[in-house]
N, C-alpha and C positions, 0 to 999 in steps of 0.2 A: 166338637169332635176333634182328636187330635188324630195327625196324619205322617207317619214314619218316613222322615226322608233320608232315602240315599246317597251315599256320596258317589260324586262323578268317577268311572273309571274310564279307559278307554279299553275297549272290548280288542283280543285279537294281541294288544300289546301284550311286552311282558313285564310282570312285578314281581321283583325282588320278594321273597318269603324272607322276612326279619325275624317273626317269631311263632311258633305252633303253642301256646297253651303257656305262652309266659316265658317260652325257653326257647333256644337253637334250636331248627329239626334237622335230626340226624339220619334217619331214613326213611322212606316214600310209608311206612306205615305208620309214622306219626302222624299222618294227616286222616289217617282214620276215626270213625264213630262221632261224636259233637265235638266240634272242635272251633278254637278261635286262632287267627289267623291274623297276624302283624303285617303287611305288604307295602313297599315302598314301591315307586314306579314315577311317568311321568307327570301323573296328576298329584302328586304329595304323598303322604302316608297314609292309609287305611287300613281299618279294624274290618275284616270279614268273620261272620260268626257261620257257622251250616252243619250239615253233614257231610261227610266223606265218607268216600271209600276208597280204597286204596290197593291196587293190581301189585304185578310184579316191578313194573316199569313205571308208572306213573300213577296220579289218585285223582279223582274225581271228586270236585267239592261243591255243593250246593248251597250258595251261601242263602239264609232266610232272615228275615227281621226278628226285631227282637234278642233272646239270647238264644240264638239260632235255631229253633225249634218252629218258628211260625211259618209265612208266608214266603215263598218263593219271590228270589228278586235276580239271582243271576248263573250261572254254573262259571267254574270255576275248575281248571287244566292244570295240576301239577306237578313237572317232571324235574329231575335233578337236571343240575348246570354248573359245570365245574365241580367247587367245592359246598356249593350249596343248590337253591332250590328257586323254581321261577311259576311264579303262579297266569294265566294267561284267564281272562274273563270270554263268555260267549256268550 
């Protein structure tokens, strides 16, 4: 039986958003519908795969295993920051 492991983040901090779907994101609704998600932070770089959703002011992303369609592993807080974007784990 093989068994999907997660990488470390720390929860609460914040990561950098490197990339939405391969590319810069330019506004809070790029992080909507299935979406993959590049984040740099204090534990290294990570690949988040999930769903979103995305408000006025900020999006909501639930990141799940696999190619983000599966099982729930963490939610995921993303508001703009400067000139870019900061992802926060919960």
């Amino acid at each position: 039986m093989t068994h999907h492991t997660v990488d470390p983040v720390v929860s609460a901090v914040p990561y950098e958003v490197l990339e939405v779907d391969g590319r810069a994101p330019a506004a809070i609704g790029d992080f909507a519908g299935t979406v993959t998600l590049r984040v740099r932070g204090r534990t290294g770089e990570h690949v988040v795969r999930g769903q979103g959703t995305a408000g006025d002011r900020d999006a909501v992303l639930q990141e799940k295993t696999g190619d983000g369609t599966g099982k729930d592993v963490r939610r995921w807080h993303v508001v703009a920051d400067g000139d870019g974007f900061v992802a926060r784990s919960s």
